[in-house]
N, C-alpha and C positions, 0 to 999 in steps of 0.2 A: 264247804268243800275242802279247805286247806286242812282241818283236821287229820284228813286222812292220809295225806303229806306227814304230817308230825307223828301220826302213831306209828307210819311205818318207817319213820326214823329210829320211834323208841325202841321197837320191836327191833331194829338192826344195829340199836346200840349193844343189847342183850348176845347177838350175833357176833357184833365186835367182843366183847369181854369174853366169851368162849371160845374163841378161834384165836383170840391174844395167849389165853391161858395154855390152850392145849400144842402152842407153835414155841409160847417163851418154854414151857415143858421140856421142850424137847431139842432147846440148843442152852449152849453153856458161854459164850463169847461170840463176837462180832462185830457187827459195824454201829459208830455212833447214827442216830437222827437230828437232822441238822433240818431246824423250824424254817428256814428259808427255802428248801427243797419243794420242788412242785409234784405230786401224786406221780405224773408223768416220768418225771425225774428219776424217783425212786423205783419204778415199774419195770423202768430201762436200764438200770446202773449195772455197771461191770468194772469193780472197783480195782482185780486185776488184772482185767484188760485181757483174757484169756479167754471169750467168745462166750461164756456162761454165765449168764446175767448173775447178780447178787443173790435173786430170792430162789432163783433155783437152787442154786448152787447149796442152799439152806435145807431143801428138800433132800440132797440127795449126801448129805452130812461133808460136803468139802469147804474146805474156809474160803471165804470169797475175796480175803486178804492177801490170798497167794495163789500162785498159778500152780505150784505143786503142793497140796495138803500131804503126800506123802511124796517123799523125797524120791527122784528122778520117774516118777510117775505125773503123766499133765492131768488135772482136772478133769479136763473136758474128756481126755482119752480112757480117766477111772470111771466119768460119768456114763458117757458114750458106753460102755462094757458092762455097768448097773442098769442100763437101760432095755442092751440086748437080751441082759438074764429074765428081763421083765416083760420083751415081746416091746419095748417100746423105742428100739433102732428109729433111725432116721437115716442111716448112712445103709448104705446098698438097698436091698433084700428086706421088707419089715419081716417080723417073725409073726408076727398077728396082721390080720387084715384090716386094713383104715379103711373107713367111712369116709367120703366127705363131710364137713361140717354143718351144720343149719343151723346156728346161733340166733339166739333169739336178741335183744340189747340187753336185757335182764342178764343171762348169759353170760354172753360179754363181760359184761357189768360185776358181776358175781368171780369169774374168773380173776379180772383184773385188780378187783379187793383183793381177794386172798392172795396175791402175787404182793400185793402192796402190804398188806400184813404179815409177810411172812420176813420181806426186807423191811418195814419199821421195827420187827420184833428181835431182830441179830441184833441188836446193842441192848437189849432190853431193857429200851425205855418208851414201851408202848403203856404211856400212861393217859388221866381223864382228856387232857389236851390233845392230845393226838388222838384219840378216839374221836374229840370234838371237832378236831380238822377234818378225819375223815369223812364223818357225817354233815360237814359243811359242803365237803365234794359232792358226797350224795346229794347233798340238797340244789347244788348248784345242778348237776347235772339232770336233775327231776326238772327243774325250775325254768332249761333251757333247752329247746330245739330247734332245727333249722330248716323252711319249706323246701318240699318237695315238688315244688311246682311255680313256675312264675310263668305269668301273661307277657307278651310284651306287645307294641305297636302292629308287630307282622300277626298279630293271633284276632285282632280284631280291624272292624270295618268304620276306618277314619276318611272323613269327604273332606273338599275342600269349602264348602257352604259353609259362611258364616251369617246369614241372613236370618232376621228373625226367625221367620216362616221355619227352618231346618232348625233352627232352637227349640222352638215351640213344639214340633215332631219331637224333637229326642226327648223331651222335656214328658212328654204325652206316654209315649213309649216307654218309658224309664219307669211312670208312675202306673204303670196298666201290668206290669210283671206281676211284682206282690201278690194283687189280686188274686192273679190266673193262678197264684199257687201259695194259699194259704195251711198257718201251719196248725195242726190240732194242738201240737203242747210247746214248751220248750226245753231246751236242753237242762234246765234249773228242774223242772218237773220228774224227768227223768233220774237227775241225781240227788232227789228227796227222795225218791222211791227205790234206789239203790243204798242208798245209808240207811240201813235200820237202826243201828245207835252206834254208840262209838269205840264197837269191835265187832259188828259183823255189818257185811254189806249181800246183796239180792244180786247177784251178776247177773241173771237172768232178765233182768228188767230193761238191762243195755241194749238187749234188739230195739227198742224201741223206739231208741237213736235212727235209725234206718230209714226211718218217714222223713226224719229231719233233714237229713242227710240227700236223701233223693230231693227236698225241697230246695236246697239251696244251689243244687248241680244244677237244677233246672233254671233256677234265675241268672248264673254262673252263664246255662249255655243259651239266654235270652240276652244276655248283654252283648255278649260275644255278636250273635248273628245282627244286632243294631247297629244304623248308621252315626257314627257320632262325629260331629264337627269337631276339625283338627283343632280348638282352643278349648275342646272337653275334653279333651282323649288321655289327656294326663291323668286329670282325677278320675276318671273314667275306670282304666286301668286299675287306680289305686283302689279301688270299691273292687274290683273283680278279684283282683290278688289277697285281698283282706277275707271274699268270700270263700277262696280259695283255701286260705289258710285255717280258716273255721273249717270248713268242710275234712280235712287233715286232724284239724285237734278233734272232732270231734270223731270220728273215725278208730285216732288214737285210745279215746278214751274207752273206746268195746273190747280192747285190748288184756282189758284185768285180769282174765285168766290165765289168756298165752302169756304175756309179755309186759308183767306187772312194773316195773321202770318207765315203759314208754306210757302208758295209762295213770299212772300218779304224775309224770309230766302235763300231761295232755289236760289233768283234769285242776293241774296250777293254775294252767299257761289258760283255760278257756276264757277267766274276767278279762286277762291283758287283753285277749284277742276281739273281745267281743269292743273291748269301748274301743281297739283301733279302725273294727266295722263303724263303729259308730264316727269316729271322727272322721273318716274317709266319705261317709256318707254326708255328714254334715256341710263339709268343704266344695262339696260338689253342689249342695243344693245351695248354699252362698253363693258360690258361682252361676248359677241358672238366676237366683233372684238378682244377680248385678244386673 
């Protein structure tokens, strides 16, 4: 699975060195890269404090080390007036018609590179190390997402019975889900028949997911409607939110075509997620055998 994580680092390393070459091309001075500085950092900086961030200011050929690149003219006021000629105002009146946005995170993603490449490239020293940082980002940010969904006590049905007999129910109940909704493949199945080797993948194979997907909503909405005694309800929960969270990565990972960033995440994050399924469930069935 993780291969495809790595090729499409290598393949946006290749992105990096042409987008370095064709940006250091076309400035001649600027600002140092300082290895302590966070991506973020760099994205935001306004180094003279004159409302125009660094890496625009790179775009639109003003030195981002002075508030006036040409004497009693402001920056932002020569920018602001290269923008109008361009249709691309912000102040009054646009001259061309805006769209609202629909960003994909790919998008996003894609944007906020080349912003960050364009301010590590004014000191021109976008070299293999900073190329390496960036694709550390990228990886970092493949590597990591954050639910969109959490259960909590008010979303489920907690009694106050702690008597065998209501153990022994949830216990019955819990082990009779599964059953009722058994799955033809798994998610590993699906993503062998989407790797055909290691530079082309079968997107089409990814509906496939969808079976899977309705399978575990359905166990998701059988735990929910069960009664569980208030000394399960913790781990209880934690099995529901864990399924939860699969049910999301894997969702993610149909993603390949629209919104290739969030689907190279989704298809990192599915081992982490599945053995947290797994220890979740684990804990809970220690707890029934106490």
């Amino acid at each position: 699975m993780l291969f495809l994580v790595a090729l499409f680092l290598l393949k946006n390393k290749t992105i990096f060195q042409n987008t370095i070459s064709f940006i250091q091309g076309k400035q001649e001075n600027g600002l140092a890269y300082n290895s302590n500085t966070t991506i973020g950092d760099l994205v935001n900086k306004d180094t003279d404090e004159d409302g125009v961030l660094d890496w625009e200011e790179s775009l639109w050929g003003t030195d981002p080390t002075k508030k006036e690149t040409t004497p009693g003219i402001p920056d932002n006021v020569a920018i602001e007036k290269l923008k109008s000629q361009t249709g691309q105002s912000q102040q009054g009146k646009p001259l061309l018609k805006q769209e609202p946005e629909n960003l994909t995170q790919t998008d996003k993603f894609s944007r906020e590179f080349f912003s960050t490449v364009a301010t590590l490239s004014q000191g021109g020293e976008m070299d293999q190390a900073t190329v390496d940082k960036l694709s550390s980002s990228l990886a970092e940010k493949i590597q990591n997402s954050t639910p969109r969904k959490i259960y909590t006590p008010t979303n489920i049905k907690i009694i106050n019975d702690e008597s065998t007999k209501a153990t022994q129910k949830y216990s019955d109940t819990l082990s009779s889900i599964y059953p009722q909704n058994p799955a033809k493949y798994t998610v590993i199945d699906v993503l062998q028949k989407f790797t055909l080797d290691e530079n082309n993948v079968d997107v089409s194979v990814l509906v496939e997911l969808d079976s899977i997907i309705e399978q575990i909503k359905k166990i998701i909405n059988a735990m929910v409607k069960m009664n569980v005694p208030q000394s399960l309800s913790t781990l209880h929960l934690t099995v529901i939110n864990a399924l939860e969270r699969l049910v999301e990565n894997i969702s993610d990972i149909k993603l390949y075509d629209t919104d290739v960033i969030v689907s190279l995440s989704a298809i990192s994050q599915y081992e982490k997620n599945t053995t947290l399924l797994e220890s979740a469930v684990s804990d809970l069935v220690n707890k029934l055998n106490n």
